[in-house]
BAFIRO-350540 format. One record per residue (C-alpha): residue in three letters; x, z, y. Coordinates in Angstrom, 1 decimal, padded with zeros to 4 digits, always signed. Each point is the difference from the previous one (the first is absolute). Last residue first. Layout:
BEGIN
+------+--------+--------+--------+
: gufi :     xx :     zz :     yy :
+------+--------+--------+--------+
:  ala :      X :      Z :      Y :
...
+------+--------+--------+--------+
//
This chain:
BEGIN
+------+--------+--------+--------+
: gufi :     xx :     zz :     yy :
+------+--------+--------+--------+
:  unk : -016.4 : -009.5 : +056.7 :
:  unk : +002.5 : -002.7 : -001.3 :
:  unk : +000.6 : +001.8 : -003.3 :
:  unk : -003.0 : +002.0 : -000.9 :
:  unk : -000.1 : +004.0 : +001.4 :
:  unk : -001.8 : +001.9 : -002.5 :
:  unk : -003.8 : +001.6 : +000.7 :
:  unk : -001.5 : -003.7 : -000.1 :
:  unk : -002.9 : +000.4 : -002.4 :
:  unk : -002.7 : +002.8 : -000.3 :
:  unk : +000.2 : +001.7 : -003.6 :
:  unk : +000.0 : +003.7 : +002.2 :
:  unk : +003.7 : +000.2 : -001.4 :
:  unk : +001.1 : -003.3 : +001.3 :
:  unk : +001.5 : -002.4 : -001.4 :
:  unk : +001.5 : -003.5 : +001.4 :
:  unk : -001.6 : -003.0 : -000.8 :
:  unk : +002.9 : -001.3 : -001.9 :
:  unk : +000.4 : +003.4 : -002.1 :
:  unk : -003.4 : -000.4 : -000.7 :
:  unk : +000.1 : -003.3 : -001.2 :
:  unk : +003.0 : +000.4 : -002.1 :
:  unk : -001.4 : +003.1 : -001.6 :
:  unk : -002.9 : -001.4 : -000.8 :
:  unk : +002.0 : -003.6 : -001.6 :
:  unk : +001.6 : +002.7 : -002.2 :
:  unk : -002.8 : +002.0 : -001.2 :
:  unk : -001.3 : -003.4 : -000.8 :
:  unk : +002.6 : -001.3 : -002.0 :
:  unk : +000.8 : +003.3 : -002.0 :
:  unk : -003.7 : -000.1 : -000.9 :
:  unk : +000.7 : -003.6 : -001.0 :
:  unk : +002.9 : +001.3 : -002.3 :
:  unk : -002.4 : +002.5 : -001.9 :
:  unk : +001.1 : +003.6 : +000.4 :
:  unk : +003.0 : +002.1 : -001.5 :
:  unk : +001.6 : +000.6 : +003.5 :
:  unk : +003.6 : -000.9 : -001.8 :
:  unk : -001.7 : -002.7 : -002.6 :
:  unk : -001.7 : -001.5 : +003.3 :
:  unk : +002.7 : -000.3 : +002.7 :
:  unk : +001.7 : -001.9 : -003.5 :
:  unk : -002.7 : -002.8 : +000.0 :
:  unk : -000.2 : +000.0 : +003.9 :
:  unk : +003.8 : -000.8 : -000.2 :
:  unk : +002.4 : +002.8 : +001.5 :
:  unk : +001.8 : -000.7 : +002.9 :
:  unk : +000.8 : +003.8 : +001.0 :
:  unk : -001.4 : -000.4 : +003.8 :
:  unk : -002.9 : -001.8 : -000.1 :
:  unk : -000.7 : +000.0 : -003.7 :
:  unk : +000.4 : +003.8 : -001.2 :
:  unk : -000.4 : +000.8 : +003.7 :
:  unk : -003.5 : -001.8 : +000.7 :
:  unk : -001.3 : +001.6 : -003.4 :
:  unk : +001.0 : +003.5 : +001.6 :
:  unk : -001.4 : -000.4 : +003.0 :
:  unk : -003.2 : -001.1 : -001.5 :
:  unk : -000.7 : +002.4 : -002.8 :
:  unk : +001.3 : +003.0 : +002.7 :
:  unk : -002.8 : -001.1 : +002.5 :
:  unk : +001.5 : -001.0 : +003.5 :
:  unk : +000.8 : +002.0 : +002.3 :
:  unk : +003.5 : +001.0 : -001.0 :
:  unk : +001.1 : -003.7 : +000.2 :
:  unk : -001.1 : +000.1 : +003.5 :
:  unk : +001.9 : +002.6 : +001.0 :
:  unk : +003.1 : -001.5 : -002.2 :
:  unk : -000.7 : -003.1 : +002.2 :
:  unk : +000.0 : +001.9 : +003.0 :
:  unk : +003.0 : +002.0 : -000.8 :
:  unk : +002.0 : -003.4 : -000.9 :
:  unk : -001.0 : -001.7 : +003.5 :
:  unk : +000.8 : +003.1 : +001.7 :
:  unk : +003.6 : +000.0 : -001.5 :
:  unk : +000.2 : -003.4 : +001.0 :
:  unk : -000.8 : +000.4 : +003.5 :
:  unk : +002.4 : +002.3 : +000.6 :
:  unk : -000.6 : +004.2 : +000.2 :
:  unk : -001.2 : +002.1 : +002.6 :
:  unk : -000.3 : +003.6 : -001.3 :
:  unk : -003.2 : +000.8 : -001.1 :
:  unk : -002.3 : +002.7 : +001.7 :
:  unk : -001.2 : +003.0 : -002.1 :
:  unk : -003.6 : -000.7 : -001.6 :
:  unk : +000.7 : +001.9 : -003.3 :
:  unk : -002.9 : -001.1 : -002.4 :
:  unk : -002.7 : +003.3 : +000.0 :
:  unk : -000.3 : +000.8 : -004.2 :
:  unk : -002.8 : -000.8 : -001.7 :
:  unk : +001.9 : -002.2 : -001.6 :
:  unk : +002.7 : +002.4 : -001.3 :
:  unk : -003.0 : +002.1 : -002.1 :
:  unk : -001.0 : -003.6 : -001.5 :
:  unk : +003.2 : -000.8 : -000.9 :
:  unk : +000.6 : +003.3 : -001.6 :
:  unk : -003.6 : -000.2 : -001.6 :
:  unk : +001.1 : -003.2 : -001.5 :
:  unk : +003.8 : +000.7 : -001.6 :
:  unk : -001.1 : -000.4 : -003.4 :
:  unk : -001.8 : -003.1 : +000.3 :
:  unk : +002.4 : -001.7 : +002.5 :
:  unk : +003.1 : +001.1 : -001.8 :
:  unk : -002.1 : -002.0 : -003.1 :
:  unk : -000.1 : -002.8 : +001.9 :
:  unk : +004.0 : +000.2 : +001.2 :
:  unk : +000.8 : -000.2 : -003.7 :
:  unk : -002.7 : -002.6 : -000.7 :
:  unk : +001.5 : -002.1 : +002.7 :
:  unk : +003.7 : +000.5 : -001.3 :
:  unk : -000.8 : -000.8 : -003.5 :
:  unk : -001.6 : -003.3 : +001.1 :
:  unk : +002.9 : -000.5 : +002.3 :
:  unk : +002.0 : +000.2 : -003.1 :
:  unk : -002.0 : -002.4 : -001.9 :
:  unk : -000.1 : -002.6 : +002.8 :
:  unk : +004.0 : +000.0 : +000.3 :
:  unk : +000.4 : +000.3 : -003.6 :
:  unk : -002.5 : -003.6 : -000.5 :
:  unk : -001.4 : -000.7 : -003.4 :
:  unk : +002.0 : -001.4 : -002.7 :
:  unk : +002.1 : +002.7 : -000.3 :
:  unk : -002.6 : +002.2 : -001.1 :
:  unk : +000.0 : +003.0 : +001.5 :
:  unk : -000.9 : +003.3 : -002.6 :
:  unk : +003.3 : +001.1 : -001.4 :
:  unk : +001.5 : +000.6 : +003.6 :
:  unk : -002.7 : +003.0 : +000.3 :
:  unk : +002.2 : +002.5 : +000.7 :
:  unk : +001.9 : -002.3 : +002.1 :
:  unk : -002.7 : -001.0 : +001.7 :
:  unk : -001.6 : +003.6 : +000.7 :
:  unk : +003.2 : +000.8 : +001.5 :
:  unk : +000.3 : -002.9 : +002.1 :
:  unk : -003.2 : +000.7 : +001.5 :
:  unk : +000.4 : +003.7 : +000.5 :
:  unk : +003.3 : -001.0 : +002.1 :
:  unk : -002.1 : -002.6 : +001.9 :
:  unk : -002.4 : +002.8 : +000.7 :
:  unk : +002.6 : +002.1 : +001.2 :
:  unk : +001.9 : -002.4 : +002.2 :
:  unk : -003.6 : -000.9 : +001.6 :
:  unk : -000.8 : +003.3 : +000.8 :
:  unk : +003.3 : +000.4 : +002.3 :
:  unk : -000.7 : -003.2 : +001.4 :
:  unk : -003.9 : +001.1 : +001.2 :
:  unk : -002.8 : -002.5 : -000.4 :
:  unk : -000.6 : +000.3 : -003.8 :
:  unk : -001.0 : -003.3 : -000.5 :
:  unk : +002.2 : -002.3 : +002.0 :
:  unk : +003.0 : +002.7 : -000.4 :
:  unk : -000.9 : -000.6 : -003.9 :
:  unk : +000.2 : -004.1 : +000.5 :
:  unk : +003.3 : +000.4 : +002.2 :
:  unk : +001.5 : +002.0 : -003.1 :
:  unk : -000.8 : -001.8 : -002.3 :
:  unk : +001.1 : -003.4 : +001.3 :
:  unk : +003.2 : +001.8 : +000.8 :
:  unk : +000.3 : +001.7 : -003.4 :
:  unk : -000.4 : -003.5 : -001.8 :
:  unk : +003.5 : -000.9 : -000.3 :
:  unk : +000.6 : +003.7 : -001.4 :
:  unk : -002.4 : -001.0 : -002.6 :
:  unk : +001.4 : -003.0 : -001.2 :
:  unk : +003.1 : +001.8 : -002.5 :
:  unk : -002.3 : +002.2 : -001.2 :
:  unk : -003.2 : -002.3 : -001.1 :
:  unk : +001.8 : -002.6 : -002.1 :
:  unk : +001.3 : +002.2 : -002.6 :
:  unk : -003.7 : +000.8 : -001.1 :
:  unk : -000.8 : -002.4 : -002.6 :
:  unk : +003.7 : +000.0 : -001.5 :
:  unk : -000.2 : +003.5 : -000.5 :
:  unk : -003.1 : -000.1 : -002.1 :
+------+--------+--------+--------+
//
């Protein structure tokens, strides 16, 4: 059984960065992130036995990833809900470039949108993954990994706001 899972060592550290973006996607906060994708490569290597190496690694690990940071979701939920209810800090911003405000309103606008739809726009927006392969990792039918994505696309073009009226990010030219 050796042979069937001598492939998966030697690739994983060339997929760290892919999982680690993915995770800071998801879990919003870096140092989160680094522990999820550390829970993720765990659970893979325990489980090395089970990929097939016909099917994708890169798809199957960000499948392990995602249910990892699912079930921190589920057992972390009355945390998240406590923190919530919390007042967000309004202290003033420093001035920072253009750029940097470009980033922080699309990763505003990222955060509004629904997790389903933010996260299929990442796995094939931003990690290149084919619809087919978006699909094994969210474990849904590829056209619902279609549609989630063309949503997300659209809102993020209109601009999101929290009330659900459009226009609340600055658009390029405005």
């Amino acid at each position: 059984m050796a042979n069937h899972t001598d492939p998966i060592r030697p690739r994983l550290a060339g997929l760290l960065p892919d999982l680690r973006a993915f995770a800071r996607f998801l879990a919003r906060d870096p140092t989160a992130a680094d522990d999820l994708v550390q829970e993720a490569i765990l659970r893979a290597l325990r489980a090395e036995s089970q990929w097939d190496p016909e099917t994708s690694l890169r798809a199957w690990l960000f499948r392990i990833l995602r249910n990892a940071f699912l079930e921190q979701i589920r057992r972390h939920g009355t945390e998240r809900r406590v923190l919530a209810q919390l007042p967000a800090s309004d202290a003033p911003q420093p001035a920072a470039q253009e750029a940097q405000h470009a980033v922080s309103d699309l990763a505003r606008a990222l955060d509004m949108l629904p997790l389903p739809q933010r996260e299929a726009l990442i796995l094939v927006g931003a990690h290149g993954l084919s619809h087919e392969e978006a699909a094994a990792v969210c474990n849904v039918p590829v056209g619902t990994v279609k549609a989630r994505v063309a949503r997300a696309r659209v809102a993020l073009a209109r601009g999101v706001a929290p009330d659900g009226q459009e226009g609340s990010m600055v658009r390029p030219g405005a």
